[in-house]
N, C-alpha and C positions, 0 to 999 in steps of 0.2 A: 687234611680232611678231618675233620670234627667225627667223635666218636657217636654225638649227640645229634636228634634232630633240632635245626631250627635253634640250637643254643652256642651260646660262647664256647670255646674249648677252653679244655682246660691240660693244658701239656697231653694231649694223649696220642705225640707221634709216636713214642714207643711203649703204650699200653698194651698189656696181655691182657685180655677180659675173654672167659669163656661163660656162655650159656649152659647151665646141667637142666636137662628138657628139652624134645622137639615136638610138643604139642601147643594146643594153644595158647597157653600162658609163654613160653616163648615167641609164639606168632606171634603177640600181642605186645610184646615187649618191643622187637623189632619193628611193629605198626606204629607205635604211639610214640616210641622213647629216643632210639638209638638206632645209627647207622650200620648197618651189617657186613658193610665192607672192612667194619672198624674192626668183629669179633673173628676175634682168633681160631677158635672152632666152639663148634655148640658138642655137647657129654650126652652121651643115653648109656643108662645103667644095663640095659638090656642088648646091646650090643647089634642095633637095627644096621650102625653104618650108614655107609652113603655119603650124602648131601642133604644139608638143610637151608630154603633160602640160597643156593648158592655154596655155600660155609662146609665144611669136611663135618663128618660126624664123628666123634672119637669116644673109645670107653675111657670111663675116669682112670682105668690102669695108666692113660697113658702121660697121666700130670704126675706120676709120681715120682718125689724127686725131683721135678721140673720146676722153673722158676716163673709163677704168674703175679698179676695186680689182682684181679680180682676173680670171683666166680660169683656170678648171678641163678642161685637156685629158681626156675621157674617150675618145676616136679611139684605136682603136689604130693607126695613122698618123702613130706621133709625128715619123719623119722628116720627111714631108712636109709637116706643120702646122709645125714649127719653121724650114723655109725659105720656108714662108708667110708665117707671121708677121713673120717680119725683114723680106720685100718691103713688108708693110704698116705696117711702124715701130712694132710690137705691143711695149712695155717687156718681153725677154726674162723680165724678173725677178718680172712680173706672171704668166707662166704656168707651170701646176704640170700637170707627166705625169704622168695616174694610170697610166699602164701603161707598167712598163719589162719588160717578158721576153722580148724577142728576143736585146737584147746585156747584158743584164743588168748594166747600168751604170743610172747617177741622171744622168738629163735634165737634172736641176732647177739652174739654177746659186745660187739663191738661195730661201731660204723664210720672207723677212722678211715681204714682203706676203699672204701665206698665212698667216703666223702670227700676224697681228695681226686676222685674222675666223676660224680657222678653228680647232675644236677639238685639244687637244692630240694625242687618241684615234687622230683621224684623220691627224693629221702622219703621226705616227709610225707606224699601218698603211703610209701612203703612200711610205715612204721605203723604199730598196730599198738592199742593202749591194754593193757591186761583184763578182761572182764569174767569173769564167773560164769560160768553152764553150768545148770545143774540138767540131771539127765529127769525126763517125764514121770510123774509120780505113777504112770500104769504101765509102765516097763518093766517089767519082770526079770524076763529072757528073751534073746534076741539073735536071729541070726546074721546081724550084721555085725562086722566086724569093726576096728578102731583104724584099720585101713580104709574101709568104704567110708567111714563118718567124717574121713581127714579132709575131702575134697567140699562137702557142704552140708554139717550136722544137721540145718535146720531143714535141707530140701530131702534129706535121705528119713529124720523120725518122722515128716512130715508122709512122706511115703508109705511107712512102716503103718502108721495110725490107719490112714488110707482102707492101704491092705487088710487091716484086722475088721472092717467092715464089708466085707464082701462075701463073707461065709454062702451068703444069702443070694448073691448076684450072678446070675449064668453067665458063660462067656468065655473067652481065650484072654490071653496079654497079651501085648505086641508093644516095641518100639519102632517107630519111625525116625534113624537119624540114629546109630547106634553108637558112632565113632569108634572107640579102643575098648570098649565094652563093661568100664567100670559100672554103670547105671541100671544096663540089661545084668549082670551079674546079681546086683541088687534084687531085680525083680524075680529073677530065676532065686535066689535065697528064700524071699519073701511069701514068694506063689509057687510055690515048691511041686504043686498038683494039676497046677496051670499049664498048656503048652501056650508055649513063646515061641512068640512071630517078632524075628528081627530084620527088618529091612534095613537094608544100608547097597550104595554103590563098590565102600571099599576102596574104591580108586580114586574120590573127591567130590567136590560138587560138579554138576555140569558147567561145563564151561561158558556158557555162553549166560545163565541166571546168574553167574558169581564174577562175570566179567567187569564189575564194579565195586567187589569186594576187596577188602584188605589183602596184600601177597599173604602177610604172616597169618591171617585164618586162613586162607587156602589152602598153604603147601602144609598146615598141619593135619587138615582135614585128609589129603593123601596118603599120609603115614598111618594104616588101618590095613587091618589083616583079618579076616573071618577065621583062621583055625586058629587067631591068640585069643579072638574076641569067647568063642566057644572051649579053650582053655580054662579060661577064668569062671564058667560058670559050674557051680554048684551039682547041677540037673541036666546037665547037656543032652541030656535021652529024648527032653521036653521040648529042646529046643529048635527052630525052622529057622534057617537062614534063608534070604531071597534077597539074592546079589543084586545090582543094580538098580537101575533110575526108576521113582516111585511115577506113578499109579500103574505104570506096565508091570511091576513084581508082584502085584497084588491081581492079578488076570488070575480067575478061575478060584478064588478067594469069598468070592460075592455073598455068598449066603453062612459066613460066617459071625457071629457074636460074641462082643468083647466085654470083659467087667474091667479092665485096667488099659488105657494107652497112652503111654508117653511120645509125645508128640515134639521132639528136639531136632530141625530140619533147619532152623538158624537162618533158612531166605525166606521171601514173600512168595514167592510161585509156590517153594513144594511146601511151604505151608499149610497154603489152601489148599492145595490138591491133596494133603495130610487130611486137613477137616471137613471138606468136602467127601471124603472117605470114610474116614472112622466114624464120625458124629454119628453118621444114621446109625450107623451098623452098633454103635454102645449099647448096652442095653441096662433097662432101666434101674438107676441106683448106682451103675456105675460111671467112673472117672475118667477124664481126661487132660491129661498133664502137660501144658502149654509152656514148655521148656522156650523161657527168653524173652517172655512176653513182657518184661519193662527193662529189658537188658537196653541200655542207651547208645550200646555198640551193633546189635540188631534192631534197628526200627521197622524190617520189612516185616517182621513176627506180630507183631499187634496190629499192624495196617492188611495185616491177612483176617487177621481175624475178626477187625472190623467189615472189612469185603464179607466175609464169608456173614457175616450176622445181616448184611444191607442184605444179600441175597433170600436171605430166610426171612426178611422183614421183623426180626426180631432180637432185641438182647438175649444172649444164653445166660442162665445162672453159674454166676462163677465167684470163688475166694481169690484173693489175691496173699503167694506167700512170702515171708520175708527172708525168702534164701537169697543167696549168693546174687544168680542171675534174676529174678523176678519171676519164680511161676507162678501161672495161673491155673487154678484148677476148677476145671468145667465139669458138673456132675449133672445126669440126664436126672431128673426127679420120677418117681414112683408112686405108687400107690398102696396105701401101707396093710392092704390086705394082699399085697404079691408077696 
């Protein structure tokens, strides 16, 4: 049985390949790449356990010493995994960063043992060319961190900038779609004054909307916890969890007003039922953050949004940014004597 989808093998009846990650860049790995029957166990540094996919969950304690081929970094965490790994005498040369975009440098110091199980297709996605960021010339100080920025520098100061105009604009934040809560941590830093409304199920998508999605974005959508999501944040005083399936968490909610919503629900139904919600209730000058909207791995996100504009008989004013997944940011416009 081939380790690869849809590809030649390459010797890998007696491959050791572990995944370090059970979030979505592992789902996504297993969706697009590689056979999960093949992977030996996937790593979480935080010691969740279980199952992933199927696959045992192990802490990296327990490679050490142990003889592998490879480890496929899909964390974005790559700092942290790679002063990990050295404490544990992990062969640097055996692990391969699938995500390099915070300093947009190549992790990788070598990719002989990558290259002798893994497809050429995929090297070379994987490989990243060295480029320069410099950080915004109106950046000062900043409550974000070099961990937040690691997962998508340009969706996170894009954020930041956002935030710094809204002095002016009444309203609450909310996310819709909170997953592991790196993003709402952000906004909780950011709108420090703001109370945050986080909705999320917690337990995945519904099943029956996501009955056509990918296994590997499923079962990582599952691995979500409301007291780690509320750990990480900065403000947790500020902040409203509301478990479960949206527009039912949001009953008796109605007559509230938002200057910021991050709108990251990655299907077509709760999309809409996302903007169908917030839009009216934004209020004017403020934004709304259409997490996915030209990601080419969710197309239900833009064809909500299109429904949702056929319904209003009109285009919204919206940026399109050049992060990672493609947001779009919808701002309600004002009147500049408000």
């Amino acid at each position: 049985m081939c380790i690869l989808h849809k590809k030649a093998c390459k010797g890998d009846e007696d491959v050791r390949i572990y995944i370090w990650g059970t979030g979505c860049g592992a789902g996504d790995l297993i969706d697009r790449w590689l056979n999960v029957e093949k992977i030996s166990a996937f790593l979480d540094g935080e010691g969740r356990g279980g199952s992933f996919l199927g696959r045992p969950v192990l802490r990296p304690e327990a490679l050490r010493g142990e003889d592998f081929d490879l480890i496929l970094v899909a964390s974005r965490q790559a700092e942290e995994i790679a002063a990990r790994a050295e404490v544990l005498g992990l062969p640097r040369e055996k692990l391969l960063f699938l995500k390099n975009n915070w300093r947009l440098q190549d992790r990788n110091t070598a990719y002989e043992a990558a290259a002798r199980i893994l497809p050429r297709e995929l090297l070379e996605e994987l490989r990243r060319p060295e480029l320069p960021m410099r950080e915004p010339l109106w950046l000062e100080e900043s409550p974000l961190t070099g961990r937040d920025l690691e997962n998508d520098c340009v969706r996170l100061r894009s954020l930041e900038a956002i935030c710094r105009r809204l002095d002016s604009v009444p309203g609450d934040a909310a996310e819709l779609g909170v997953y592991r809560g790196a993003f709402a941590r952000c906004l909780s830093a950011l709108l420090p004054k703001r109370r945050l409304w986080l909705f999320d199920s917690f337990s995945g998508f519904d099943a029956k909307e996501a009955r056509d999605q990918a296994a590997g974005l499923v079962e990582a959508h599952r691995r979500s916890d409301a007291g780690q999501v509320l750990s990480l944040l900065p403000h947790p005083e500020k902040a409203e969890i509301r478990r479960g399936f949206f527009p039912e968490t949001a009953r008796g909610l109605e007559d509230l007003r938002f200057a910021l919503v991050s709108l990251d629900a990655d299907l077509e139904e709760s999309t809409l039922e996302g903007l169908r919600w917030f839009w009216p209730r934004l209020s004017p000058g403020g934004s709304l953050l259409l997490h996915d909207w030209a990601n080419p791995k969710l197309p239900g996100v833009a064809r909500a949004l299109e429904r949702y504009e056929t319904e209003l008989g009109k285009a919204l004013p919206a940026v399109p940014l050049c992060d990672v997944c493609g947001t779009l940011v919808l701002t309600k416009a004002r009147r500049l004597d408000q």
